[in-house]
C-alpha positions as CSV (number, residue, x, y, z in Angstrom):
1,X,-67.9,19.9,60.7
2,X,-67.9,22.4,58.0
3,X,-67.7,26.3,58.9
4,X,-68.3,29.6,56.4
5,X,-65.7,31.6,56.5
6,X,-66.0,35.8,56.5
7,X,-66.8,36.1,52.8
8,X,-69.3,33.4,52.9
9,X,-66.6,30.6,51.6
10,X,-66.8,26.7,53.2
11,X,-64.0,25.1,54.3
12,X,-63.6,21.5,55.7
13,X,-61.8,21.0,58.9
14,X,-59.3,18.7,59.0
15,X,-59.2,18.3,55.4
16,X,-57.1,21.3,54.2
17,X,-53.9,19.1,54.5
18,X,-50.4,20.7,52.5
19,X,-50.4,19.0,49.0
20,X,-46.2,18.8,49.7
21,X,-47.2,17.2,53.3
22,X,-50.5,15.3,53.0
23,X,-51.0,11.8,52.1
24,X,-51.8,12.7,48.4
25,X,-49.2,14.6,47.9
26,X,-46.6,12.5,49.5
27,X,-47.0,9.9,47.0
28,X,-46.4,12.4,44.0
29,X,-43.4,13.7,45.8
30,X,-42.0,10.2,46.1
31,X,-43.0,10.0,42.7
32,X,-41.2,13.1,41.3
33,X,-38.3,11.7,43.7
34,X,-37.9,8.4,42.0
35,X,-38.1,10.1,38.3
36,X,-35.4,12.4,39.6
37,X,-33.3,9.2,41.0
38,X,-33.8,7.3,37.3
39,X,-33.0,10.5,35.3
40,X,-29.4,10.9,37.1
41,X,-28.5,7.8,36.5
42,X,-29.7,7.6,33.0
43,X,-27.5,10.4,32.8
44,X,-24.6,8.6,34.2
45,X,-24.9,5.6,32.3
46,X,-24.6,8.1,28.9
47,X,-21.7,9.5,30.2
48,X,-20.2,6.1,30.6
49,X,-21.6,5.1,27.2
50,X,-19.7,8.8,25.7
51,X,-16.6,7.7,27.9
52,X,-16.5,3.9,26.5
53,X,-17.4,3.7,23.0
54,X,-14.8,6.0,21.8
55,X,-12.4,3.9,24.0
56,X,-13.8,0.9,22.6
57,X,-13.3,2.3,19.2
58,X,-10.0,3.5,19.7
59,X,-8.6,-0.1,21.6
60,X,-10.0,-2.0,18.1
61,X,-8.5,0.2,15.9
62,X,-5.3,-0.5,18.0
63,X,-6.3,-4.0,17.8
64,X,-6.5,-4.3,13.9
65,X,-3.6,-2.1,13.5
66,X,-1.4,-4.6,15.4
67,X,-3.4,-7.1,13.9
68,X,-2.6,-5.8,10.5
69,X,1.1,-5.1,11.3
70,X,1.5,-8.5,12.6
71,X,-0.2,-10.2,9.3
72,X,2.4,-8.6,6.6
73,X,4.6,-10.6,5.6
74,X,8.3,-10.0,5.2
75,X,9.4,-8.0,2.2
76,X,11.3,-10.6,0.0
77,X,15.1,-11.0,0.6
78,X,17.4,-9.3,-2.8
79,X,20.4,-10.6,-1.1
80,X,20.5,-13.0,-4.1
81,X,21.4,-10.0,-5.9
82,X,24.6,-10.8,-7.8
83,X,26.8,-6.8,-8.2
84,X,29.0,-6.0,-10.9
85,X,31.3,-3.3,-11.4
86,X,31.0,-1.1,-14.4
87,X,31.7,2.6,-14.9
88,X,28.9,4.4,-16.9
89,X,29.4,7.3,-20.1
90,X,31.2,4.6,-22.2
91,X,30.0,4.6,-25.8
92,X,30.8,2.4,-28.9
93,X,29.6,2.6,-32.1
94,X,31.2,-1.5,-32.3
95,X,29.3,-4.4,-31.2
96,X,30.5,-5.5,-27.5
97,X,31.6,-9.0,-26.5
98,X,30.1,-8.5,-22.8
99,X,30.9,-10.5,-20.0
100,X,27.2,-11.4,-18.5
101,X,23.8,-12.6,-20.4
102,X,22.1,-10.6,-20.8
103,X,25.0,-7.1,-19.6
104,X,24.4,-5.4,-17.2
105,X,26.6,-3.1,-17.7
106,X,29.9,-1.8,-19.9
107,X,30.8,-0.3,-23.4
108,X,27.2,0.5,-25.0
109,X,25.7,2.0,-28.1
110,X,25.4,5.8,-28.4
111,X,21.3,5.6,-28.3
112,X,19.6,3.9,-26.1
113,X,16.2,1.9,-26.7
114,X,13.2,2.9,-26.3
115,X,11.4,1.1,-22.8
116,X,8.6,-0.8,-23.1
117,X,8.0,-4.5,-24.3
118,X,9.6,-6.1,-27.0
119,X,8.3,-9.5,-28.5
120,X,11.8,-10.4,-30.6
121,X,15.7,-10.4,-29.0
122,X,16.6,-6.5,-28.7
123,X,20.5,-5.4,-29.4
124,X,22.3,-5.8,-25.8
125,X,24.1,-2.3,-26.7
126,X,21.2,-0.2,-26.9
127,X,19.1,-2.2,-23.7
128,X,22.7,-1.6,-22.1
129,X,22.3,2.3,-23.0
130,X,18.8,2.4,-21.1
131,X,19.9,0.4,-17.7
132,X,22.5,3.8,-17.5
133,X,19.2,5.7,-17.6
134,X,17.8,3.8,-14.7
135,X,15.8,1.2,-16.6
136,X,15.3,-2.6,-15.4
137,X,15.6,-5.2,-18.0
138,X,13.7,-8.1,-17.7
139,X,14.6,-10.9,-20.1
140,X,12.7,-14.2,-20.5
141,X,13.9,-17.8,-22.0
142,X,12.5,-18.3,-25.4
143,X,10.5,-21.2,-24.2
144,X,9.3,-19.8,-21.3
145,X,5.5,-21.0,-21.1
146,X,2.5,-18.5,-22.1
147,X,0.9,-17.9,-19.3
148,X,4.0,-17.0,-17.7
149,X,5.1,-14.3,-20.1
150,X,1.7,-12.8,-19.7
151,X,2.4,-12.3,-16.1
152,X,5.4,-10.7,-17.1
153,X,4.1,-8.9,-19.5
154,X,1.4,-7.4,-17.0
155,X,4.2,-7.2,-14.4
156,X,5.6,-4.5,-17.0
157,X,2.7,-3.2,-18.7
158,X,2.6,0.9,-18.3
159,X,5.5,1.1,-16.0
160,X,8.3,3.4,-17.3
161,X,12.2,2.5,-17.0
162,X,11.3,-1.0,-17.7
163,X,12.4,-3.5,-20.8
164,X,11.1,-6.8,-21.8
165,X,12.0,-9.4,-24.0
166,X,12.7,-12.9,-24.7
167,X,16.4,-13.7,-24.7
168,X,19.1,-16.6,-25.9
169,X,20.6,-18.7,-23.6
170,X,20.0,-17.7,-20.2
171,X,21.0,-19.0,-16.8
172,X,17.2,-19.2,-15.7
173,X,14.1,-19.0,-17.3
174,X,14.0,-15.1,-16.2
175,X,16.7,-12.9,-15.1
176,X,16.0,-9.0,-14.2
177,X,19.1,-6.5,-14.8
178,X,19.8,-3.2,-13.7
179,X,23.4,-1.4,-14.0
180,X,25.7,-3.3,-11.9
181,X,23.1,-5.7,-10.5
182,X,21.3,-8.9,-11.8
183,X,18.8,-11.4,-10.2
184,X,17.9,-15.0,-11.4
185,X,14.6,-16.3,-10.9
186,X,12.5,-19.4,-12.0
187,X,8.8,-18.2,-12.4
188,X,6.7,-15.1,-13.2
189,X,5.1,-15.0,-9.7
190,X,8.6,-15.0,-7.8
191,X,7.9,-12.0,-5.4
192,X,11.5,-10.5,-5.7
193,X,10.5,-10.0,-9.0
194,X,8.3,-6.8,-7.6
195,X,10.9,-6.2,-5.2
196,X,13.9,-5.8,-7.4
197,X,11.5,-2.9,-9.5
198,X,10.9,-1.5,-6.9
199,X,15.0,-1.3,-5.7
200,X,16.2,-0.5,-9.0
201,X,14.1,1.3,-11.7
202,X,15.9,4.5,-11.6
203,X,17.5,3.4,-8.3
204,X,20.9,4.6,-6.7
205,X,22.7,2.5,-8.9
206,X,21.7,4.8,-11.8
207,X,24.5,6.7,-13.7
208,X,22.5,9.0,-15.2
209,X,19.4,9.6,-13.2
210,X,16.2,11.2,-15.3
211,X,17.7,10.8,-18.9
212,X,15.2,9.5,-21.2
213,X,14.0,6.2,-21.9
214,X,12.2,7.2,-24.8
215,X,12.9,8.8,-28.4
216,X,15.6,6.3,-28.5
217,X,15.3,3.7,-31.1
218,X,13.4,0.3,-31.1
219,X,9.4,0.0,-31.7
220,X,8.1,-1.6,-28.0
221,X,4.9,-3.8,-28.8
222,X,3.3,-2.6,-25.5
């Protein structure tokens, strides 16, 4: 039944039903409802997401850190290191009978040579001069083969403090010396070869720490 109200305006009994309570609008509340209920917890799995993947991040950079500490090897042992005794500041203008081959150490010419790589047999009293200054002298049998030398060479190539060249009658095939200390080894590739630069060149052994290894004499070939 249908009715007209005071200003002339139908209304339906029974139909005017609260959009909030009727059946129509009960569906789009439990509607609204359900968005409401898949919003939060979209929200909550973000935050878990924000919370995890820098924890995630963090627990495999751990991982490879450890992973990374764990993989290096051991540095390699100098304790075949052979130590000598020598007092530094002594010069001679003689030629000097030295105890070792090649010295390391001793009575030594007034100038020292020059660092760098030498092709030819340098004069022990000069290369003596130039360990005092901190260099490492790094000599080579004769008949040492190519490819070897090369390594070597590379090994020294634009490093400062350091001295190659081939040498007479060694005890190996390649001996490194610094003042007061000397290492044998058999190949280029020997890993205490790094080590023992890395020790000595201008190490504590040094007598004279900083003086030159240039403007000495001898013409280095590289």
């Amino acid at each position: 039944m249908r009715r007209t109200g005071a200003h002339g305006e139908r209304e339906s009994m029974g139909d005017t039903q609260d959009e909030r309570t009727g059946p129509a609008g009960g569906d789009r509340a439990a509607r609204v409802a359900a968005m409401q209920r898949a919003e939060r917890a979209r929200a909550r799995r973000r935050k878990v997401a924000l919370i995890a993947v820098p924890t995630v991040l963090v627990l495999g950079a751990g991982a490879g850190i450890a992973a990374v500490i764990v993989a290096q090897p051991d540095p390699p042992s100098l304790e075949a290191v052979q130590a000598f005794e020598y007092t530094g500041g002594q010069h001679t203008q003689e030629a000097v009978q030295y105890a070792e081959a090649p010295p390391v150490g001793g009575e030594h010419a007034p100038v020292w040579l020059n660092c760098g790589i030498y092709d030819a047999p340098v004069a022990n009293e000069n290369a003596v001069h130039s360990l005092e200054h901190g260099a490492v002298w790094i000599t080579y049998a004769p008949d040492l083969p190519a490819e070897q030398v090369q390594e070597l060479t590379e090994t020294v190539q634009g490093r400062d403090y350091t001295l190659l060249s081939p040498y007479e009658g060694l005890p190996s095939p390649i001996v490194l010396s610094a003042w007061n200390h000397q290492l044998t080894v058999e190949r280029a590739d020997d890993p205490r070869i790094g080590a023992f630069l890395s020790e000595y060149v201008q190490g504590a052994q040094t007598p004279e720490p900083g003086a030159l290894c240039s403007n000495g004499v001898g013409t280095p070939t590289g």
